[in-house]
C-alpha positions as CSV (number, residue, x, y, z in Angstrom):
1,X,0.0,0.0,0.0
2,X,1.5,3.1,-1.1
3,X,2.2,5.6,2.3
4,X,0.9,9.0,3.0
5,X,3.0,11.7,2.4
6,X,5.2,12.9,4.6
7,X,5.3,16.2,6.3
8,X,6.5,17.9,9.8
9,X,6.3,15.8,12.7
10,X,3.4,16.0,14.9
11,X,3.3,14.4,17.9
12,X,6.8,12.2,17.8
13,X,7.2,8.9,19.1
14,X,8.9,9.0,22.9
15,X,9.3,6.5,25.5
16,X,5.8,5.0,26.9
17,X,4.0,6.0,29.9
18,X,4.2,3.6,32.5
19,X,0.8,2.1,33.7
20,X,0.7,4.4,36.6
21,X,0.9,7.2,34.7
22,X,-1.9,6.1,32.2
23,X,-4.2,5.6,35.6
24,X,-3.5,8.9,36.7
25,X,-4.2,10.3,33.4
26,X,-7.7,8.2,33.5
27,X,-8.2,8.8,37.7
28,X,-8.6,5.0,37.6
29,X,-7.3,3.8,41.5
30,X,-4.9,1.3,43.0
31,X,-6.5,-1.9,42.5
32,X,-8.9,-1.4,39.7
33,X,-6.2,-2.3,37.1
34,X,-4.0,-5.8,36.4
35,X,-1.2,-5.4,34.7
36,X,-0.3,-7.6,31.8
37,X,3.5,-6.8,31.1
38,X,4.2,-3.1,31.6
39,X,2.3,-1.9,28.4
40,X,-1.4,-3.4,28.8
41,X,-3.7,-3.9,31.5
42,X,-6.7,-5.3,31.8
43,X,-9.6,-2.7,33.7
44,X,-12.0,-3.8,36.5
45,X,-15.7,-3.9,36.0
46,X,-16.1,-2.2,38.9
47,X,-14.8,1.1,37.8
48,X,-18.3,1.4,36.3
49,X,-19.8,1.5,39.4
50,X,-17.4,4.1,40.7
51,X,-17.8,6.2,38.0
52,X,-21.6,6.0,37.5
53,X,-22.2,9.7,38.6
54,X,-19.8,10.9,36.4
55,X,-20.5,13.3,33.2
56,X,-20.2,12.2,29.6
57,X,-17.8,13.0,27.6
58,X,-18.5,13.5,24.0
59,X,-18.8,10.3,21.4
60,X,-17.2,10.6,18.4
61,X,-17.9,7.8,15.8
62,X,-15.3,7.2,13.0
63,X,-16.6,5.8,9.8
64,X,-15.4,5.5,6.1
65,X,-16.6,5.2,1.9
66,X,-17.1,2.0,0.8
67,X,-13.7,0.0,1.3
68,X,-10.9,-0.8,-1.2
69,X,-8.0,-2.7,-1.7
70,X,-6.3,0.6,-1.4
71,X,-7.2,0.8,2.3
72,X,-8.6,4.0,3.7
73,X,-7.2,4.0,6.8
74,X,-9.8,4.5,9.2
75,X,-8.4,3.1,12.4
76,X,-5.2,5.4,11.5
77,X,-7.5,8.5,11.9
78,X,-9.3,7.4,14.3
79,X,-6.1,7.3,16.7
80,X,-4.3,10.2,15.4
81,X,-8.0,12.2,16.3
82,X,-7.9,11.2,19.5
83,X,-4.1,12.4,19.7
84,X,-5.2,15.4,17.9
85,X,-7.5,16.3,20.7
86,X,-5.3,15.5,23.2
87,X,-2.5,18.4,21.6
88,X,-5.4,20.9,21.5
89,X,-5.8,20.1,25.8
90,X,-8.7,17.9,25.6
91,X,-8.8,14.9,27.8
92,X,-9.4,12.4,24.6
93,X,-9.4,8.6,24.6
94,X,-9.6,6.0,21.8
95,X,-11.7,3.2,22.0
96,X,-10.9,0.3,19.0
97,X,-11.6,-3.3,18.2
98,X,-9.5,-6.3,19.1
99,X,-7.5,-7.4,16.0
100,X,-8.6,-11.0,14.7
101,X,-5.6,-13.3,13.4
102,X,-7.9,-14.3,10.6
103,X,-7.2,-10.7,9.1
104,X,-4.4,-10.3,10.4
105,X,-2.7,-13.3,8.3
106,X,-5.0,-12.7,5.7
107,X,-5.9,-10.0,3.5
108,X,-5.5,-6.8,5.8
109,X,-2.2,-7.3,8.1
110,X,-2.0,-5.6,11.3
111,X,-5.3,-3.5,12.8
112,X,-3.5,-1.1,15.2
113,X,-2.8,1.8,13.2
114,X,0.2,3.4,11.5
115,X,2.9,5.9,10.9
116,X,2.8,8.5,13.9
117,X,-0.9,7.3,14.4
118,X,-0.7,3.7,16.0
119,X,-1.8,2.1,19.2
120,X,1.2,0.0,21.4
121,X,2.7,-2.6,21.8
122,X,1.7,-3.5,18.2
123,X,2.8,-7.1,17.9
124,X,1.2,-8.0,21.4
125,X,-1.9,-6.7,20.0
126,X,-1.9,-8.1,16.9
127,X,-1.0,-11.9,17.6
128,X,-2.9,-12.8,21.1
129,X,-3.5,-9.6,23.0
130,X,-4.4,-10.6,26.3
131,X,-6.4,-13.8,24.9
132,X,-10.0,-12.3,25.1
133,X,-10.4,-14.0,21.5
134,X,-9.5,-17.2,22.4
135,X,-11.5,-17.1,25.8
136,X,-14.6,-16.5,23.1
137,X,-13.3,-19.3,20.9
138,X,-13.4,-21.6,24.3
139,X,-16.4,-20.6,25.7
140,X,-18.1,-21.3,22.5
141,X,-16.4,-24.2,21.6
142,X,-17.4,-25.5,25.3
143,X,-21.3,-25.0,24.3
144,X,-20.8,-27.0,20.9
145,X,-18.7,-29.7,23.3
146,X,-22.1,-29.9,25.5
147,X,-24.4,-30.7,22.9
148,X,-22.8,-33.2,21.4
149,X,-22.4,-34.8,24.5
150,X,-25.6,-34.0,25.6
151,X,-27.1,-36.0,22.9
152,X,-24.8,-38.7,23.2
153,X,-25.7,-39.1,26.5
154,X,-29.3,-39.9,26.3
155,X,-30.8,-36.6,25.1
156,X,-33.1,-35.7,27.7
157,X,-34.1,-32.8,26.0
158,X,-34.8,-34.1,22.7
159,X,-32.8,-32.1,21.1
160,X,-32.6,-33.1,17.5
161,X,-30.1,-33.9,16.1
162,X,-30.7,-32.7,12.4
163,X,-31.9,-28.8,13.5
164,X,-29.1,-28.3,15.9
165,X,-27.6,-24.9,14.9
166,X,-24.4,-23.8,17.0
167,X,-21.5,-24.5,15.0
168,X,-17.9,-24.3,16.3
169,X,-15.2,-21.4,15.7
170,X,-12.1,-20.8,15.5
171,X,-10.0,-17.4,15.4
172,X,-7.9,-18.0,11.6
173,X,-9.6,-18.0,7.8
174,X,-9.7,-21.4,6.8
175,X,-12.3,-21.9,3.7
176,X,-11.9,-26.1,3.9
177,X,-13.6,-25.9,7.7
178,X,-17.2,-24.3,6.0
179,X,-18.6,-27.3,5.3
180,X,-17.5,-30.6,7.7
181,X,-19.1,-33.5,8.5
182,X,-18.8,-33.9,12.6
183,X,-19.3,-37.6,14.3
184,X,-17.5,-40.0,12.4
185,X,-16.1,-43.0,13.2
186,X,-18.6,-45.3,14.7
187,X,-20.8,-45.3,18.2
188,X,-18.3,-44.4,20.5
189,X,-17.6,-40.9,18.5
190,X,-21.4,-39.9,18.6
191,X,-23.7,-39.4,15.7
192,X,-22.3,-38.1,12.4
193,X,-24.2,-35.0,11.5
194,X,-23.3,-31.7,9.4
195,X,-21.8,-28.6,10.5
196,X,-18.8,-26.0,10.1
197,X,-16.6,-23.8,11.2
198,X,-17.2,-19.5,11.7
199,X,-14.5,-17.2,12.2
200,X,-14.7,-16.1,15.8
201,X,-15.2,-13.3,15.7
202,X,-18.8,-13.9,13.8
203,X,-19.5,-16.0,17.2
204,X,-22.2,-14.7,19.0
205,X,-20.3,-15.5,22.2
206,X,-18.2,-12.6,21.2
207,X,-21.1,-10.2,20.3
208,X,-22.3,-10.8,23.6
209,X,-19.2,-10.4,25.4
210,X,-19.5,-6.7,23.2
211,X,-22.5,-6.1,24.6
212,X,-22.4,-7.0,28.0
213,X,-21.7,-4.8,30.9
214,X,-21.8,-6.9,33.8
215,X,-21.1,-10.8,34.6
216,X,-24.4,-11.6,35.6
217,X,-25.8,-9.8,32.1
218,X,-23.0,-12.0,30.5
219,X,-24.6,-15.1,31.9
220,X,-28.0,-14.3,31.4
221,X,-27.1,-13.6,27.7
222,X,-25.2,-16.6,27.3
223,X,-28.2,-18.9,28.7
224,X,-30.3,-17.1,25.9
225,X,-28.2,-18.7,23.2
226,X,-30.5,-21.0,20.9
227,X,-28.7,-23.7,20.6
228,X,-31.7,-25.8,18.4
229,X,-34.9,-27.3,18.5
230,X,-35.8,-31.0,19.5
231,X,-38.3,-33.2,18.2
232,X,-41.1,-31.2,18.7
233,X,-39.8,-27.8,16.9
234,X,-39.1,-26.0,20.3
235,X,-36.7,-24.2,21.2
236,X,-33.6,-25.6,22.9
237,X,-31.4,-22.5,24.8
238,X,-28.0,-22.8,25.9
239,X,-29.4,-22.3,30.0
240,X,-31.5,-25.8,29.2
241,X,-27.8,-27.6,29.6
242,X,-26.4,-25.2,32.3
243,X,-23.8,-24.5,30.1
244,X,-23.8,-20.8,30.7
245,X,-21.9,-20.4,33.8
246,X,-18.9,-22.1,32.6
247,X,-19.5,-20.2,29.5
248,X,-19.1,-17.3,31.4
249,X,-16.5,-18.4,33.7
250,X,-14.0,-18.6,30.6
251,X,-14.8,-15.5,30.0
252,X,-14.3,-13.6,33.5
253,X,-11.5,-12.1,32.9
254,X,-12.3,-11.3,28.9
255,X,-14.9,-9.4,29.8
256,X,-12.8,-6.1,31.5
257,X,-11.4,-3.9,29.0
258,X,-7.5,-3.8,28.2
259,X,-5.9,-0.7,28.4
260,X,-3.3,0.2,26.4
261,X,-2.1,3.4,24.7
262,X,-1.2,5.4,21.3
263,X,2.5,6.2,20.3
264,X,1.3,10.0,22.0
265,X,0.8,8.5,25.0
266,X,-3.3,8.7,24.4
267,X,-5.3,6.3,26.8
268,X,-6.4,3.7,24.2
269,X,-9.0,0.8,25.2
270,X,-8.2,-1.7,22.4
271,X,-11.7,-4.7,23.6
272,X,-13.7,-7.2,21.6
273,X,-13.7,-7.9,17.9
274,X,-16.8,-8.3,16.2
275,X,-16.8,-7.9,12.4
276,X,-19.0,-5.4,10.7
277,X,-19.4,-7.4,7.5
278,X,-20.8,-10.4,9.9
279,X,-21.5,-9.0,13.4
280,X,-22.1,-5.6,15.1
281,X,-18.7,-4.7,14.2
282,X,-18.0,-2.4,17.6
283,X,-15.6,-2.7,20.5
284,X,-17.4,-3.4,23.6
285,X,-20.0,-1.7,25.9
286,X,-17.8,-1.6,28.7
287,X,-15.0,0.1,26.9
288,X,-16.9,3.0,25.7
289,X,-19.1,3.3,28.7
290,X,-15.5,3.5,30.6
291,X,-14.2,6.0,28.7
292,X,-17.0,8.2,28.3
293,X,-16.8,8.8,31.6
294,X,-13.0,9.3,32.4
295,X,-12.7,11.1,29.3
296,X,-13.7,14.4,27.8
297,X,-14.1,13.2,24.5
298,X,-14.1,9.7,23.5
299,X,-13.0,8.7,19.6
300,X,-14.3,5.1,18.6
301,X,-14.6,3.7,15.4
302,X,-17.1,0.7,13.5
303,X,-15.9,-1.2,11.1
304,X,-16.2,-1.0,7.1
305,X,-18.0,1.7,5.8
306,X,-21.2,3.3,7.3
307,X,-23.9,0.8,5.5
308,X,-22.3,-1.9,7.6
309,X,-20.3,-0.6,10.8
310,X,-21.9,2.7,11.4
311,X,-25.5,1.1,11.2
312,X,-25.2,-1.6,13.6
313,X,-23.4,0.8,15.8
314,X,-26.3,3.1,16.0
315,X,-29.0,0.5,15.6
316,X,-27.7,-2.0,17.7
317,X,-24.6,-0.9,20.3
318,X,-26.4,2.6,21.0
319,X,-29.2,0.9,21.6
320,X,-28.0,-1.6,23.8
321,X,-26.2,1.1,25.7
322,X,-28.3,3.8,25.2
323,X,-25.7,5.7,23.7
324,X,-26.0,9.3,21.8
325,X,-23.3,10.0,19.1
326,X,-22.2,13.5,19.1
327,X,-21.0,13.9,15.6
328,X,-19.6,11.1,13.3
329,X,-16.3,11.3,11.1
330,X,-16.8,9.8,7.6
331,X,-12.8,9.1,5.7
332,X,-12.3,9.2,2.5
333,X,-9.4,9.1,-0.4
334,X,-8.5,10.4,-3.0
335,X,-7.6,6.9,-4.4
336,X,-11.1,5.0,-3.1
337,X,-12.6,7.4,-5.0
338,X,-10.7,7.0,-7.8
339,X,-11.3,2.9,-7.9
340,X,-15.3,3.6,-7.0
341,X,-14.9,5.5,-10.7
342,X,-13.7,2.5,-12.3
343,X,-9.6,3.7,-12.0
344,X,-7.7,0.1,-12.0
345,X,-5.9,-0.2,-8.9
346,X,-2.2,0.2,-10.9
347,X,-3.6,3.0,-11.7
348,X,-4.1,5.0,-8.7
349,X,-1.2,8.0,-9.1
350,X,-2.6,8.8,-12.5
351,X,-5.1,12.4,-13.0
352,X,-7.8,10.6,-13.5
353,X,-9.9,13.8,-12.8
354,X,-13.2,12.0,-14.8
355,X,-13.0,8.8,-12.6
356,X,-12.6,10.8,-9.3
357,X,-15.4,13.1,-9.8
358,X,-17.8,9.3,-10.5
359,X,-16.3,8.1,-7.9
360,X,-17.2,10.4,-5.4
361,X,-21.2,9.4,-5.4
362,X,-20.0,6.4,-3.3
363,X,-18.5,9.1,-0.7
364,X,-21.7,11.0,-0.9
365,X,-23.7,8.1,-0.4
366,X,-21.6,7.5,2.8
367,X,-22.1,11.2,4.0
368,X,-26.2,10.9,3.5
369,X,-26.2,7.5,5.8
370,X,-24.4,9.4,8.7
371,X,-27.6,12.3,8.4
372,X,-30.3,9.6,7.9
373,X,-29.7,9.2,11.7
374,X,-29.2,13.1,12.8
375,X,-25.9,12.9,13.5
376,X,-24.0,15.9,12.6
377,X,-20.9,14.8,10.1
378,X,-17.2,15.7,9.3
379,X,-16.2,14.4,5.8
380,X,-11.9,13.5,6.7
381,X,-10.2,13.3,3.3
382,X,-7.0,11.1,4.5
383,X,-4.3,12.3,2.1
384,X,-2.1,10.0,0.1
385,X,1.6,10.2,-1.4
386,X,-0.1,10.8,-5.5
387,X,-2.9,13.2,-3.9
388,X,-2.7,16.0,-6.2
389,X,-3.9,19.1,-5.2
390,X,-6.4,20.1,-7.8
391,X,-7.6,16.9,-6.7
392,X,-7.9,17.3,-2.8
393,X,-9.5,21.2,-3.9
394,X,-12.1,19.5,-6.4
395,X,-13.4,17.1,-3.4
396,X,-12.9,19.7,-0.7
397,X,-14.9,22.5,-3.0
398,X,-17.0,19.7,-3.6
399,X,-18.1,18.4,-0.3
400,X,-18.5,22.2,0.8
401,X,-21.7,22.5,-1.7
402,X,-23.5,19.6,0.2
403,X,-23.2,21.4,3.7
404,X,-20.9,19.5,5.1
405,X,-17.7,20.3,6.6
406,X,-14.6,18.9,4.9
407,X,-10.8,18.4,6.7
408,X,-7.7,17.4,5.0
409,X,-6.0,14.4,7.4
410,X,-2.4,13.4,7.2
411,X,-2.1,11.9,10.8
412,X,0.0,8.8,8.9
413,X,2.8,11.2,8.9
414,X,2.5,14.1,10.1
415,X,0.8,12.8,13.9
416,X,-1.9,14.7,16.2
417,X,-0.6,18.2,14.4
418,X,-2.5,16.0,10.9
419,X,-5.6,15.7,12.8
420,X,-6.2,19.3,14.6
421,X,-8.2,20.6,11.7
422,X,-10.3,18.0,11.7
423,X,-10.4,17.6,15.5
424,X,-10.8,21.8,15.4
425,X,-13.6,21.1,12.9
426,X,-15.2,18.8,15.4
427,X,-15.0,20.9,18.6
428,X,-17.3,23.3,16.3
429,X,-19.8,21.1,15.3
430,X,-20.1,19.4,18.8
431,X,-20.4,23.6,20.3
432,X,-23.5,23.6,17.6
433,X,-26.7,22.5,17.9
434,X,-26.7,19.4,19.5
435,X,-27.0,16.1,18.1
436,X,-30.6,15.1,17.0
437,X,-29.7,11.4,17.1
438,X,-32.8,8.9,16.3
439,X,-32.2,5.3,15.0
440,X,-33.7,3.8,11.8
441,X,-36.5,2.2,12.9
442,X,-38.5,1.0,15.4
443,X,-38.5,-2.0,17.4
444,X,-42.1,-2.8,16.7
445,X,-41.5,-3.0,13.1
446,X,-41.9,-6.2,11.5
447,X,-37.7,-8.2,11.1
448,X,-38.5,-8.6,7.3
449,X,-39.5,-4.4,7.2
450,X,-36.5,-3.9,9.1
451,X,-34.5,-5.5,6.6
452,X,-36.5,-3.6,3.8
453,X,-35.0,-0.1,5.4
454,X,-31.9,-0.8,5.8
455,X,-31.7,-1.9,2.5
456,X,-33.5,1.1,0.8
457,X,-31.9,3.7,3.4
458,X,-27.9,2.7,4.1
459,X,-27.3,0.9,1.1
460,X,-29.3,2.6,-1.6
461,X,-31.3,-0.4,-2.9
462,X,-35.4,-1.1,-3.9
463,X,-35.8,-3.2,-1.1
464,X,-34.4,-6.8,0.5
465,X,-35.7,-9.9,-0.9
466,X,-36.0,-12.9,1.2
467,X,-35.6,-16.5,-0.4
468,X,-38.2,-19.4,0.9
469,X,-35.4,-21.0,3.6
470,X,-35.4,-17.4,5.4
471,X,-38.8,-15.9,4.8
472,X,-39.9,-19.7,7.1
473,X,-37.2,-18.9,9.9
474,X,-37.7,-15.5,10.4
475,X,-41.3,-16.2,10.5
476,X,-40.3,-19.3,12.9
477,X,-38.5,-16.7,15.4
478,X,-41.6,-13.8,15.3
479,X,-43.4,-16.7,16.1
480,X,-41.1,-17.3,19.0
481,X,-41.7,-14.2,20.1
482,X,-38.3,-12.3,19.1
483,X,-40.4,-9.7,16.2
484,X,-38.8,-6.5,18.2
485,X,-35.1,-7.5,17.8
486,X,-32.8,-5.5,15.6
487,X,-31.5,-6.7,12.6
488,X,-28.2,-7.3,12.0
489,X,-27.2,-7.9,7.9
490,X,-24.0,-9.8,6.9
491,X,-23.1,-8.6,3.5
492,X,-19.7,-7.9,1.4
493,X,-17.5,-4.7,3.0
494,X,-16.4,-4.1,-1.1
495,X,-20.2,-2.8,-2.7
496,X,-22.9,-1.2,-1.3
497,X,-24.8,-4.3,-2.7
498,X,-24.6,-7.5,-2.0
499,X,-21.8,-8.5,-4.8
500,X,-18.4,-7.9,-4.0
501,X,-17.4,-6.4,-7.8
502,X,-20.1,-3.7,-7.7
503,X,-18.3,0.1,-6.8
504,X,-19.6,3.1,-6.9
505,X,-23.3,4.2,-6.1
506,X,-25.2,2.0,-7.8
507,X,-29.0,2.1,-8.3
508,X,-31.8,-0.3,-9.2
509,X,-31.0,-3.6,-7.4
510,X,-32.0,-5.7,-4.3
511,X,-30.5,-6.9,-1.4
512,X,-30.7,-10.7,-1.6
513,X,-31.4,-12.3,2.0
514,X,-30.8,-16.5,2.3
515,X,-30.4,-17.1,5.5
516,X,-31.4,-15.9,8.8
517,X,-30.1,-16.6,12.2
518,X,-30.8,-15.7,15.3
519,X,-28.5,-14.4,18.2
520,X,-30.9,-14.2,20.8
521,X,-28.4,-13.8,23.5
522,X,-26.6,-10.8,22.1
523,X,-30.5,-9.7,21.2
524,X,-30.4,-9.1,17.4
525,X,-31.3,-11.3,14.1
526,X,-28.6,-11.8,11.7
527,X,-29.8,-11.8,8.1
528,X,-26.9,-13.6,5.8
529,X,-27.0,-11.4,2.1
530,X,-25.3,-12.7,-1.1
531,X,-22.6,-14.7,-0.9
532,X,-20.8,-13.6,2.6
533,X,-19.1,-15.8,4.0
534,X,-18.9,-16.6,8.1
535,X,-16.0,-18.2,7.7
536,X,-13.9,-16.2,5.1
537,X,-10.6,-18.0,3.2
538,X,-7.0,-16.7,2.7
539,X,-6.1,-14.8,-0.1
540,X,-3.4,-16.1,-3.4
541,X,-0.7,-14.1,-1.3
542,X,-1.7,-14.3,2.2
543,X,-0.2,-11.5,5.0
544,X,1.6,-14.7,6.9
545,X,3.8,-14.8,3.9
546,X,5.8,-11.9,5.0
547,X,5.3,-12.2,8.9
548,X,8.8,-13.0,10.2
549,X,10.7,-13.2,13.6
550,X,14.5,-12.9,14.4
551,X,16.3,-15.0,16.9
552,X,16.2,-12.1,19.4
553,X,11.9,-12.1,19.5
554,X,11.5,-9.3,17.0
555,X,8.7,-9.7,14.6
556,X,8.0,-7.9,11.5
557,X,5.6,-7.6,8.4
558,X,2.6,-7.0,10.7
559,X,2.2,-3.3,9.7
């Protein structure tokens, strides 16, 4: 990926803080923190508690254009914002998503930011963390254990064995583990039966650990997991085994946020990892909640662009914790642009004034799903090495004529002295009016409507349609009495549709629906579009390729 340009140093790498001088910074007290190594922590629930009473700071949601194998570099302004605001005297924190391993040996490499704008340590982050990942991949793993066994044992519960529908996890992309066939090898291994493998971070276990704020919620949501149906077509819940307290006694310590920091010495809570193209794709409850109060302003971002991350953020993590956004950052480039205008991707230095200026509908597209929800926006154009000027003026000039204030951000180089026009720009908007914040639709409205607006609204379609198998579930599960749950859609990142290969702002198509599922512990219905897959598969040239160590522990190639 080609780097953006350079510039005069912002805020310049220096030695860390220590712990105790991040818990100082925070006004978090001697025993509400375990250390993990001197550079993460993990923070106590009960800080909640102690911190009830205090004022909010203000929320700040980072979101982005349709992505491209160009890479926007979203959670790189998202950090170097927070930095910004810290330069300008604001007590800012940054609030991100665990990296997966699936990504990160895959397509997209390391998740914690980069240049001047990055989140430390890097390579602790990036392979393991503090193992909240694979606490979710246990826990959830335990639950698929207990059924089988359950119905090897006896089956008091009927449960049958051809509607069970918890598959297993597992935290890497591996295409060949879709599809298995579980059981074999005679009696003594149980009863062969078909299933497959999800990426972890699709698990529900994990958008409940997101979501959760407590561990008795936790364990309440975790017994509210459908794990099937048995012979007589009810439903069969993870608390029917008693699976749920050992469910959430893997997950105890997973639960507290970790605490770590940016290269500016920024207090940065770096929890949970759902993705936006087959989850909520948020960090967790408990992480923003902490840092809205200990902070002043609080930068966070969702993953992908807004029709995916910044929906479910507002429809289904600002619900959950009754949140109110007070403005929302939308990134864009030059160079997304450019490949949303049909620009080959070889091709991305090149004026290609034509394909920039078609290109930008996607952009706009992205601005109007921020104000469908009343939040007020900040376009962010993140500038590139091949930016040209008249290029950056055309996009600027043009984003002015829709209302909307516009920021040039070079936070890759440059650090938090990139980001203080746009975190300038912000402190304006957020003196304004305030935010009129409303969500999409109502609870009461029927799951298939639900699915119908956020198709015609966020992605710009004529409506969703639903094929036979999903139109009898979600029918099943109104029946079952969960009609006012949010919707969650699983689609591709790369279109605004439902097919991968579609750029721009396209018009005249439908969002294709074939399967629904439902997560009735983390509270929301997840309705599978096109060809997504829950389990995605390693790329020709995979990012492990060039992941190396040396003999004395150093590893590279995760940037």
């Amino acid at each position: 990926m080609t780097k953006p340009v350079a510039g005069a140093a912002g805020c310049q790498p220096c030695s860390p803080k220590t712990m105790a001088d991040l818990m100082a910074d925070l006004g978090l007290q001697e025993g509400e923190v375990e250390a993990f190594g001197s550079l993460k922590a993990k923070v106590a629930l009960s800080v909640l508690d102690r911190i009830a009473d205090h004022p909010a700071g203000k929320l700040v949601l980072v979101s982005a254009m349709t992505p491209t194998p160009a890479g926007e570099g979203k959670t790189t302004v998202t950090i170097g914002l927070a930095d910004a605001f810290r330069s300008l005297g604001r007590k800012a924190v940054v609030c991100l998503r665990e990296p997966s391993m699936g990504p990160v040996f895959g397509v997209k490499g390391g998740a914690t930011g980069g240049g001047q704008a990055r989140v430390i340590p890097a390579d602790e982050i990036n392979l393991h963390f503090t193992g909240d990942i694979h606490a979710v991949t246990a826990a959830h793993n335990l639950l698929a254990a207990l059924v089988s066994n359950h119905i090897f044992h006896g089956n008091a519960l009927r449960l049958d064995p051809r509607r069970r529908s918890f598959r297993r996890v597992l935290d890497m992309n591996e295409r060949a583990l879709r599809y298995v066939v579980a059981g074999l090898g005679g009696p003594t291994n149980g009863i062969p039966y078909e299933t497959g493998f999800d990426i972890t971070a699709s698990s529900e276990v994990m958008a409940i650990l997101c979501l959760s704020r407590s561990i008795g919620e936790l364990k309440d949501r975790l017994g509210n997991i459908l794990m099937g149906f048995n012979v007589d077509s009810e439903p069969v819940y993870a608390r029917q085994l008693k699976a749920h307290g050992a469910m959430a006694a893997l997950l105890r310590d997973a639960i507290k946020p970790n605490l770590v920091q940016t290269l500016c010495g920024t207090p940065a809570f770096v929890h949970g990892g759902p993705f936006a193209n087959i989850a909520h794709g948020c960090n967790s409850l408990t992480a923003t909640t902490m840092a809205l109060r200990l902070g002043e302003v609080v930068c966070t971002e969702a993953g992908f662009g807004t029709d995916l991350g910044a929906e479910k953020f507002f429809d289904i993590k600002c619900r959950a914790g009754n949140l109110r956004p007070d403005a929302a950052v939308v990134v864009g480039t030059i160079r997304a642009m450019k490949l949303h205008g049909g620009v080959p991707l070889g091709q991305l230095d090149q004026d290609r004034m034509p394909e920039l200026q078609k290109g930008f509908g996607n952009l706009a597209k992205h601005i109007e799903n921020i104000q469908l929800f009343g939040v007020p926006v900040v376009v962010g154009i993140n500038r590139f090495a091949g930016d040209r000027e008249a290029e950056l003026n055309w996009v600027v000039e043009t984003v002015g004529r829709l209302g909307v204030p516009v920021e040039i951000v070079e936070v890759y180089e440059k650090g938090s002295a990139g980001g203080q026009a746009l975190a300038r720009r912000l402190e304006q908007v957020m003196a304004g009016p305030p935010s009129r914040f409303e969500f999409l639709y109502p609870l009461d409205m029927p799951l298939d409507e639900k699915m119908n607006v956020i198709a015609r609204c966020c992605y710009g379609a004529s409506g969703a349609v639903l094929l036979k198998a999903a139109r009898e579930r979600l029918a099943l599960y109104e029946k079952l009495g969960y009609r006012k749950l949010p919707v969650c859609i699983a689609k591709t990142q790369s279109s605004l549709t439902d097919v991968p290969g579609v750029v721009g702002r396209p018009s005249g198509f439908k969002i294709t629906i074939r399967e629904v599922r439902l997560s009735a512990g983390a509270g929301f219905v997840v309705a599978i579009a096109g060809e997504i897959m829950t389990m995605p598969g390693l790329p020709p040239v995979p990012s492990a390729e060039r992941i190396d160590i040396d003999d004395q522990g150093n590893i590279t190639g995760l940037g």
